[in-house]
N, C-alpha and C positions, 0 to 999 in steps of 0.2 A: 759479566755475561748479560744479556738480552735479558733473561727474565730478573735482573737486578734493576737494571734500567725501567723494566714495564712495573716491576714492585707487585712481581709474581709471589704468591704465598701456598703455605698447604701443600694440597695435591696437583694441583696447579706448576707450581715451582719443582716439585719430585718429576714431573710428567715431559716437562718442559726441559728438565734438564737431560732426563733418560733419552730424548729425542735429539737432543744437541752431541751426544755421543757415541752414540749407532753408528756402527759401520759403512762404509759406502754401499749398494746395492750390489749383491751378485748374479745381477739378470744381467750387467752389463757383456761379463767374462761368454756366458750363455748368447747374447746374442753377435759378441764379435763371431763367436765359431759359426755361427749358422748363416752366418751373410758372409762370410769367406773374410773375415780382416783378422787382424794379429790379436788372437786369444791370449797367450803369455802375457803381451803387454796389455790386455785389458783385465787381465789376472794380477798382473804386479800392483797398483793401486788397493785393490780388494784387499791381500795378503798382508798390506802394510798395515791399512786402518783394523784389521782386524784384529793385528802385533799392538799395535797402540793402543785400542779399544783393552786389552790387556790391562791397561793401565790409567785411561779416564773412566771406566766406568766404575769403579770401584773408586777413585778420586769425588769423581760429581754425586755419590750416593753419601760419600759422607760428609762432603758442604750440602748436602738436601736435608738431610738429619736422617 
């Protein structure tokens, strides 16, 4: 990862990696509906990472220590 290469340490490295694994934004789903474009499909992206996020956050917290 990036903070390996930058030779991120500490709280730095925990902060750095909590941010590399965050969900995509759900303003996006919010503002397709509100300008008339396709919410579902600005919904499916969201849903995924947040199925995933499932699964790297709890990964990246224990390479953080």
């Amino acid at each position: 990862m990036l903070d390996y290469a930058l030779s991120a340490q500490g709280n730095t490295f925990v902060v750095a990696n909590g941010f590399a694994v965050i969900p995509s934004g759900a303003i996006s789903a919010g503002l397709a509906s509100r300008y008339g474009c396709d919410s579902p499909l600005a919904a499916a992206p969201i849903i995924a990472t947040d199925l995933i996020c499932l699964v790297t956050i709890p990964c990246a917290m224990m390479i953080s220590g």
